[in-house]
C-alpha positions as CSV (number, residue, x, y, z in Angstrom):
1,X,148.0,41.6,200.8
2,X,150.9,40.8,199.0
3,X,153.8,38.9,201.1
4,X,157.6,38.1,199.2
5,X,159.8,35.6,199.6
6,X,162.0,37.9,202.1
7,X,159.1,38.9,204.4
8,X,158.0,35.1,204.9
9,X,161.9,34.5,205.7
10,X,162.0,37.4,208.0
11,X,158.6,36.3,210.0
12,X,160.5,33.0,211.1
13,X,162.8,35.0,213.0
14,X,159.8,36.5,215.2
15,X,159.0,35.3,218.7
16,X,156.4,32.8,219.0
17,X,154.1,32.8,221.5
18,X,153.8,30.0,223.9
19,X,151.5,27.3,223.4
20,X,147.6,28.2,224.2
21,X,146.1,26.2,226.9
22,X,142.7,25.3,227.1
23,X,139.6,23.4,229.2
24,X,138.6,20.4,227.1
25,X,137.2,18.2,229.4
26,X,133.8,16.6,228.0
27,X,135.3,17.3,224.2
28,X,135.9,15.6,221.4
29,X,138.7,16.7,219.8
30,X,140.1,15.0,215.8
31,X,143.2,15.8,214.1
32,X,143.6,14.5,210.6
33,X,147.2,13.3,209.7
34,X,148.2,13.1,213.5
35,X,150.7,10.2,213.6
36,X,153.8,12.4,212.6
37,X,155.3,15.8,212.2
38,X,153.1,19.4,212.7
39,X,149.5,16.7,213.3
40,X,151.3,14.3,216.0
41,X,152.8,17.8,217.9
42,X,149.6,19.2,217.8
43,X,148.0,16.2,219.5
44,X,150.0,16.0,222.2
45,X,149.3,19.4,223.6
46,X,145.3,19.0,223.1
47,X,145.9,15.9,224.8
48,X,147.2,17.8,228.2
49,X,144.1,20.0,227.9
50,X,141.6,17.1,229.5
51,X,140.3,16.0,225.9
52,X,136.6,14.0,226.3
53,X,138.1,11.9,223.2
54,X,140.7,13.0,221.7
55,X,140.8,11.1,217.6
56,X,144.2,10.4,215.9
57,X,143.4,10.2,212.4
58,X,146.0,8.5,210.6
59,X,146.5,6.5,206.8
60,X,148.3,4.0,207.8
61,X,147.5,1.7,211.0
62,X,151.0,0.5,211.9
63,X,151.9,3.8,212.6
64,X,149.0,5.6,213.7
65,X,149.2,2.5,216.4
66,X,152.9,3.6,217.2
67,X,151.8,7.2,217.1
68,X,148.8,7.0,219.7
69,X,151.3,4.6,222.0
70,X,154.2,7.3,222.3
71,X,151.4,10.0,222.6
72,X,150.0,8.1,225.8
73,X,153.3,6.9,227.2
74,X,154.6,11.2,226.5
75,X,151.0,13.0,228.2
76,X,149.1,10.2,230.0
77,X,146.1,10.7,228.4
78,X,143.7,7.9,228.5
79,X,141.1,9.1,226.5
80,X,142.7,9.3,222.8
81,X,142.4,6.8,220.4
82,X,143.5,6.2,217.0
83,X,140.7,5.9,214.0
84,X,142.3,5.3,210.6
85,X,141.3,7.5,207.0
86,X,142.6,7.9,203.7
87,X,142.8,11.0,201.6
88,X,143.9,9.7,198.7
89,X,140.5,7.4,198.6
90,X,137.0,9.2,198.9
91,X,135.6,6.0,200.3
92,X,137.8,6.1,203.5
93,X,137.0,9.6,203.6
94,X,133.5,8.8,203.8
95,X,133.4,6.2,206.0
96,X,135.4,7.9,208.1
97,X,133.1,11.0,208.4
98,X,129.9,8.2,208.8
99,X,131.9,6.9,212.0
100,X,130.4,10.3,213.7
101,X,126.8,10.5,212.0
102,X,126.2,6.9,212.6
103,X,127.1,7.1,216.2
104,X,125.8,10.4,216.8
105,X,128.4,11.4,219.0
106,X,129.8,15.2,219.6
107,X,132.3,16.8,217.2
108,X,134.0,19.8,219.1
109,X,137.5,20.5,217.3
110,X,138.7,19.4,213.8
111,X,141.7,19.6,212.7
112,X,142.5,19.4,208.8
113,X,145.7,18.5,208.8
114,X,146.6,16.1,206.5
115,X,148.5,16.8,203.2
116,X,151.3,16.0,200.8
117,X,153.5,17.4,198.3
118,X,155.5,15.9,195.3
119,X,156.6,16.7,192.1
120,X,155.3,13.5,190.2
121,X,152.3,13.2,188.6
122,X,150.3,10.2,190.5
123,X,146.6,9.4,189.9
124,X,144.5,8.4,193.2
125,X,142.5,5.4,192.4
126,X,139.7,8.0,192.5
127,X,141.2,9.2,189.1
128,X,142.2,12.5,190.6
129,X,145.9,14.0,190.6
130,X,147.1,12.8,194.1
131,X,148.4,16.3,195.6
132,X,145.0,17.8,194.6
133,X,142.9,14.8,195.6
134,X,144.8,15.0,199.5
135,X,145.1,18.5,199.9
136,X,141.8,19.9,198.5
137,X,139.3,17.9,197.3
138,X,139.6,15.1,200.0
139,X,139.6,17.6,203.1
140,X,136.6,19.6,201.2
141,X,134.5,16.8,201.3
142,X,135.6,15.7,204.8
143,X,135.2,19.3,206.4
144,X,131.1,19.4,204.6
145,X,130.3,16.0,206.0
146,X,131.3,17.1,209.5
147,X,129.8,20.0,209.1
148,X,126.6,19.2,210.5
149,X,128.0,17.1,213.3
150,X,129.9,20.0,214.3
151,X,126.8,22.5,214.1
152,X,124.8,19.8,216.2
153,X,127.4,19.9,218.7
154,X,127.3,23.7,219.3
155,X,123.7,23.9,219.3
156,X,123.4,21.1,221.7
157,X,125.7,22.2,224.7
158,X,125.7,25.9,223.5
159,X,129.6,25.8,222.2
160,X,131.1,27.3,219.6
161,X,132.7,24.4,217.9
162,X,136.0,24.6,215.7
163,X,137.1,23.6,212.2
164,X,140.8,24.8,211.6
165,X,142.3,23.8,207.8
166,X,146.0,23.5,208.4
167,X,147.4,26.6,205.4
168,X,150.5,27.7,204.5
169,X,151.9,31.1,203.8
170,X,152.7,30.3,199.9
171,X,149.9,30.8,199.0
172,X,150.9,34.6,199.0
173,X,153.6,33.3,196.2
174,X,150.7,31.8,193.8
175,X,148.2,33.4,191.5
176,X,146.6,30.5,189.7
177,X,146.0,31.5,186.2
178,X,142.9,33.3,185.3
179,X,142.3,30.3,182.5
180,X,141.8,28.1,185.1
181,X,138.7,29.8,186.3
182,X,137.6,30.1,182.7
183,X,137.4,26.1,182.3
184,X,134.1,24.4,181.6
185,X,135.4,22.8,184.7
186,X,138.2,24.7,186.7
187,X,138.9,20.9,189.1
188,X,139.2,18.9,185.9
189,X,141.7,21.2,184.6
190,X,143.7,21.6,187.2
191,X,143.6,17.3,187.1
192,X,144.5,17.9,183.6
193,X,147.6,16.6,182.8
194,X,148.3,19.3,180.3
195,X,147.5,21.9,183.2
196,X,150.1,19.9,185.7
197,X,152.6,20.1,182.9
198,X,152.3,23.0,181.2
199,X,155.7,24.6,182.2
200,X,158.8,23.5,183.0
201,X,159.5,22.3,186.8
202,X,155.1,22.8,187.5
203,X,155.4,20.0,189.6
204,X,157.8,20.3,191.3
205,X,157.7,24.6,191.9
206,X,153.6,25.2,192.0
207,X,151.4,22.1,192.8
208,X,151.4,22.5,196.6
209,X,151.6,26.6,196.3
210,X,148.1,26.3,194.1
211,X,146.6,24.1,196.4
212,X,147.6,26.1,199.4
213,X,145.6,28.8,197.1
214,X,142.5,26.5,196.9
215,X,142.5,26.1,200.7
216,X,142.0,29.8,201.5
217,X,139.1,30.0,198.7
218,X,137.8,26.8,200.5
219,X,137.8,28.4,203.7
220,X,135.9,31.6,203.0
221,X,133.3,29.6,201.1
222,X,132.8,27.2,203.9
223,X,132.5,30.1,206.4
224,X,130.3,31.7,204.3
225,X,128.5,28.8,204.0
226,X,128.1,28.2,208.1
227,X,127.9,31.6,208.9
228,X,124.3,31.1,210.5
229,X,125.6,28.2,212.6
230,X,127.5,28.0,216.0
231,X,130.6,26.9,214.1
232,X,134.1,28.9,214.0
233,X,136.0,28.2,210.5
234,X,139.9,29.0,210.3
235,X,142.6,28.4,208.4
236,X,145.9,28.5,209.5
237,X,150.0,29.0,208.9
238,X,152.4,27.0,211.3
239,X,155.3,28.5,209.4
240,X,157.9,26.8,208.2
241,X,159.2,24.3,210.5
242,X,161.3,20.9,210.9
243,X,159.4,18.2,209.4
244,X,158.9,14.8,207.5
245,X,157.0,16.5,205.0
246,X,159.5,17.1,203.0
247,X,161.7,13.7,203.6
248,X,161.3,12.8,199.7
249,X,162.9,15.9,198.7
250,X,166.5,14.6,196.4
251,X,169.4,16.4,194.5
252,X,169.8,20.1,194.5
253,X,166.1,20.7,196.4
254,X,167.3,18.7,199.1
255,X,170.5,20.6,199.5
256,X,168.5,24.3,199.7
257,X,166.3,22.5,202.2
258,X,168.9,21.3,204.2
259,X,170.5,24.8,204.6
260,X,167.1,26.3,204.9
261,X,166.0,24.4,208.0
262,X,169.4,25.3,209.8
263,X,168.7,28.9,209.1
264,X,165.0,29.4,209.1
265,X,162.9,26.4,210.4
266,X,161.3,26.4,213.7
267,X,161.2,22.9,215.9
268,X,157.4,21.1,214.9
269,X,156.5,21.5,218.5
270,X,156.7,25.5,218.1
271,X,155.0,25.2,214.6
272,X,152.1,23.4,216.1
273,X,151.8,25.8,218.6
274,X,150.0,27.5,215.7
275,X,147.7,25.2,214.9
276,X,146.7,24.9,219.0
277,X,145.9,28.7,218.5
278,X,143.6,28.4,216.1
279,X,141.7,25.4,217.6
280,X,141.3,26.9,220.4
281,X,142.8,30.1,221.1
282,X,140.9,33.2,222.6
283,X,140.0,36.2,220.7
284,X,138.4,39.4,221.2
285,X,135.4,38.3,219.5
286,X,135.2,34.4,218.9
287,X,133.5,35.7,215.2
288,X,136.6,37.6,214.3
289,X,138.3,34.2,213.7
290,X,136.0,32.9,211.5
291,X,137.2,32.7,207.8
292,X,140.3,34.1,209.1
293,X,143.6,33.3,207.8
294,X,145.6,33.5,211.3
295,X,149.3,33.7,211.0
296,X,151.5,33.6,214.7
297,X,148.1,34.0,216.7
298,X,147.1,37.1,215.2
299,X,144.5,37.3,212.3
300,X,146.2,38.3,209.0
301,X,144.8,39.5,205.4
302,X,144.9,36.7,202.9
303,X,146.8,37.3,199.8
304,X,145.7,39.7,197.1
305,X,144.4,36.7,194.7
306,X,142.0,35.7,197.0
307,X,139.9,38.5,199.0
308,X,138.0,41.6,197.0
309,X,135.9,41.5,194.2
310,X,138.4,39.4,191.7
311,X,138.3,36.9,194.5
312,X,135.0,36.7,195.4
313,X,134.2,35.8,192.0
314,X,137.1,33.4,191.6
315,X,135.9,31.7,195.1
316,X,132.3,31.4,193.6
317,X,133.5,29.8,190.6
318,X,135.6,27.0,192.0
319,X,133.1,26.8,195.0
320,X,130.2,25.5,192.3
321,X,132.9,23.4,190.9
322,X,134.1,22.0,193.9
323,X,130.3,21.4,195.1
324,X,129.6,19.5,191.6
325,X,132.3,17.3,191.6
326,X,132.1,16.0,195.6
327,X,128.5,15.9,195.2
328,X,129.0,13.3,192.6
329,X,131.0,11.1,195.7
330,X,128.2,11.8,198.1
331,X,125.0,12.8,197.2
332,X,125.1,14.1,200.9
333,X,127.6,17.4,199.8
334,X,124.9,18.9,197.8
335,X,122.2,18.7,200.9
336,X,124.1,20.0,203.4
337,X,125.1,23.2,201.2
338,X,121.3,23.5,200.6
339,X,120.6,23.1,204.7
340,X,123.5,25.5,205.3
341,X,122.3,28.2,201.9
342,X,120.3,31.2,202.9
């Protein structure tokens, strides 16, 4: 499906559906950047629902503390509590995702939240380009090491656990070029300096759109991947809305922004309201939702880049990739794709 820039503009002036309510007494519930913006929103409403435990999942500790204090002072829940993890470090990553396995506890809902944009080029100490290292690679590898403690968890109290990737409708704006898939290594290259500046403005114009890209590809795959298990995969667009995210934004880009968010952008409450929806919103057929791209509570075809027979074999290539490159953080990755492979 093919979406311009008019049609995305046009969308945020459609009705949004009130927030979806749901029973989750006895569940544990984890969102992944919670302490601010589209994650924190989100929080609060699954925290009205009667969460078992409901996990804020924050980077930094000062403000995931401030985060979880306002969120218990705004919805009286009792139950939610604030467990910290970095993206930009595979080691948090990991032991945050070994927090679960070691305790063996149950893994109903996670939210992928987390994510960043800028138009520098930063290295994580892990060596990778930051934006890439947050939005992709990072939530990849958290998303496979859950994966079994959310697959233990449906098949254990006969549920139909979620794991919802927080997308964004740019990625109907990005083709990534085809000489990225034709790289020895398509993840290095897109690390590659030369690859982040090999135009003027990269940056600052595509970085986040071509990760936004990798997401959906990521999403299939991992569906695909659990298809055989009790667990629903999404992905999802909470449209463009008031929000943090872009508080680094300067000069002329801040300007548009500015004038764009009193025209276009919905309140982060009614973005979030998305997100709720694909946690745990109803459908016809719970199956329906997985792999989906959902866009205002209705499941929507993925750009043209990514779905038919081009994108199949694009996904497989960058799928391999991906797989080779986390396994070499955790040996785990590779097991649990061979558990999961049929």
């Amino acid at each position: 499906m093919k979406v311009g820039f008019l049609s995305i503009f046009s969308m945020q002036w459609r009705k949004i559906p009130p927030v979806t309510i749901a029973d989750l007494t006895g569940q544990t519930v984890v969102v992944i950047g919670a302490n601010t913006g589209l994650g924190f929103e989100a929080s609060k409403h699954f925290a009205r629902m009667n969460p078992g435990k409901l996990v804020l999942a924050c980077r930094n500790e000062a403000k995931g503390k401030a985060a979880l204090a306002k969120l218990k002072a705004e919805t009286g829940c009792n139950t939610a509590e604030l467990r910290l993890v970095d993206l930009a470090n595979f080691s948090s990553v990991v032991g945050f995702a070994d927090s679960f396995e070691k305790t063996g506890e149950r893994l109903d809902i996670l939210v992928a939240n987390a994510g960043m944009e800028s138009d520098q080029y930063r290295q994580t100490p892990d060596g990778w380009e930051e934006v890439l290292q947050v939005n992709v690679l990072s939530t990849a590898l958290l998303c496979l090491l859950l994966a079994p403690r959310l697959a233990d968890t449906g098949k254990k109290h006969g549920t139909r656990p979620r794991l919802t990737i927080v997308g964004s409708g740019v990625h109907y704006w990005r083709d990534i070029p085809e000489r990225v898939y034709g790289a020895p290594s398509p993840f290095e290259y897109l690390n590659s300096e030369e690859y982040c500046h090999s135009s003027k403005g990269y940056m600052e114009n595509y970085r986040y759109f071509d990760t936004k890209v990798l997401s959906v590809f990521f999403t299939h795959s991992l569906a695909d991947l659990l298809k055989d298990t009790p667990v629903v995969v999404d992905t999802v667009h909470p449209g463009y809305c008031l929000s943090e995210f872009r508080r680094n934004y300067s000069g002329f880009r801040a300007v548009v922004d500015f004038f764009m968010e009193k025209l276009l952008a919905w309140t982060t409450e009614e973005g979030s309201r998305q997100i709720v929806f694909a946690a745990v919103g109803k459908y016809s057929n719970p199956d329906e939702l997985h792999g989906a791209f959902i866009d205002l509570h209705e499941v929507v075809e993925a750009s043209d880049h990514v779905i038919g027979n081009d994108g199949k074999r694009r996904r497989d290539i960058l799928w391999t990739d991906l797989i080779h490159q986390l396994t070499k953080v955790d040996g785990r990755v590779r097991e649990i794709v061979r558990e999961y492979t049929h």
